[in-house]
Structure formats: C-alpha cells, structure tokens
C-alpha positions in Angstrom: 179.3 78.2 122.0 176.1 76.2 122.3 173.8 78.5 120.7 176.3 77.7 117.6 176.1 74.5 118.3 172.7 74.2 118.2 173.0 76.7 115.0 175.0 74.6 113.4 172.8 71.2 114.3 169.8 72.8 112.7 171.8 73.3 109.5 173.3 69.9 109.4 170.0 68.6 109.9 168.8 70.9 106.5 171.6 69.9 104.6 171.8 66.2 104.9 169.9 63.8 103.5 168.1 61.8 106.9 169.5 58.2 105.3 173.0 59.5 105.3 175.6 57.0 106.8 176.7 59.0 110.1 180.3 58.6 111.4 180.3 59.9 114.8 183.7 61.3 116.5 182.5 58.3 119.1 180.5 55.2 119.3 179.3 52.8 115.8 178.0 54.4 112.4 174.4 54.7 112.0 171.4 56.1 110.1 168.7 58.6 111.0 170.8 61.2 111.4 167.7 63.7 112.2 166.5 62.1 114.9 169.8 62.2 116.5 169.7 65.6 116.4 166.5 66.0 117.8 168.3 64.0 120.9 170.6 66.1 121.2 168.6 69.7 120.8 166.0 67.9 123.5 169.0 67.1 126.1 169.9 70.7 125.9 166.7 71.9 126.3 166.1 69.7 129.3 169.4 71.4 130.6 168.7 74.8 130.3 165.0 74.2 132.2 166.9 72.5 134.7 169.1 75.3 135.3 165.9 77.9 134.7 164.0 76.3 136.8 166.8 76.1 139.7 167.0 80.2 139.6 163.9 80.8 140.1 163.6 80.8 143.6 167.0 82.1 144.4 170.2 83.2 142.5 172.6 80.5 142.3 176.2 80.5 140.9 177.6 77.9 138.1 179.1 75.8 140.8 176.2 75.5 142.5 174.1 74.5 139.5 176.4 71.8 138.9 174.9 68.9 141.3 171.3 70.1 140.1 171.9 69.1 136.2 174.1 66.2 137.3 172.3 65.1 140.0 172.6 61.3 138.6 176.0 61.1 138.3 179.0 60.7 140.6 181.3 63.0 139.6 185.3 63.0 139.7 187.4 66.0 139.9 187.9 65.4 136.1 184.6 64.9 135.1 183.5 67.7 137.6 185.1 70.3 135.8 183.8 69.0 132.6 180.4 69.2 133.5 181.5 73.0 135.0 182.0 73.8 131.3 178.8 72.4 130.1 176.9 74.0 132.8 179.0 77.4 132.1 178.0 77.1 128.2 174.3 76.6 128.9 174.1 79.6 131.6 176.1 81.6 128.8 173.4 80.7 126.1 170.5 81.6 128.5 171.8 84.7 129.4 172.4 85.8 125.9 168.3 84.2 125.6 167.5 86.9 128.2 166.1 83.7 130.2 168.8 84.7 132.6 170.4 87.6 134.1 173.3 88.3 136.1 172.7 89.1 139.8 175.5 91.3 141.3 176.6 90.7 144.9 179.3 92.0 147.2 181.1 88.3 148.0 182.8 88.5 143.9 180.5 85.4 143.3 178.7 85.7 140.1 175.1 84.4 140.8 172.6 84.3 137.8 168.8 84.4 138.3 166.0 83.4 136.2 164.5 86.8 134.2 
C-alpha cells in the first residue's frame, strides 16, 4: 500500500498544476501542492531509514519497531495500533525494496532484518 501511495503522489505531483487550490481530507485549503508532496515522500523516507537502520544490528519484529519510529509520541492503545499499521506498511514496502528480508525463527515471531 505505500509504494502506491507514493506511486500515486508522484503522479498527482505530474498531473497538477503546482498553483492548484488543494482541498485536503483534513486541515485548511492551500497552495503549493508540490512541495507538500515532497513532505510527505521525505517523512516516509525518514521512516523507512528509521526502521533500516534499527535492523541492522539485530532482527526485530513490527512490534518492536514501533517505539523506535514513534519514539516522540505517547501512544494510546488506539493510536498504538495505528502506528502498528504504518509501521507494518513501511516494513511491507522495504521488503518488496529488497532493503529488507524476512528472518525465520522457531518462537512464530516474524522478525525482519536489514539485507
């Protein structure tokens, strides 16, 4: 899902003019619609070297890669499993990347390491 995101980012940002009136799903209108998308590509790229970064040095599983990207935020069992998903998405994206790979173990934990 976020590699068609981000597919579908890139095309919005070919296909629209950048002094298009933007109507977000939240928050006021606004112009400069490409360098919102820049934001956005960046703060997904910042994710995923987060979580690169983090498997380096060991496999870790989703869970455990979830206080590492939101390490500024206190989390509630809501937003926790939110930011599950996110995390989720991004591991899925940089395993189908090859940045990733999944390391098998015998607890039934899956556990991804950095390739």
């Amino acid at each position: 899902a976020l590699g068609a995101y981000l597919h579908s980012l890139r095309a919005i940002a070919a296909a629209v003019p950048d002094d298009a009136l933007v109507l977000p799903g939240h928050g006021v209108p606004f112009y400069g619609l490409k360098a919102r998308i820049t934001q956005l590509a960046t703060h997904h790229d910042e994710r995923c070297e987060l979580i690169a970064d983090a498997c380096i040095a060991s496999a870790r599983t989703a869970a455990e890669l979830v206080p590492i990207v939101f390490n500024k935020h206190v989390l509630d069992a809501h937003q926790a499993g939110f930011a599950a998903g996110e995390v989720i998405a991004h591991v899925n994206y940089l395993l189908m990347q090859g940045r990733l790979k999944r390391v098998d173990s015998c607890d039934g934990l899956l556990r991804f390491k950095t390739s």
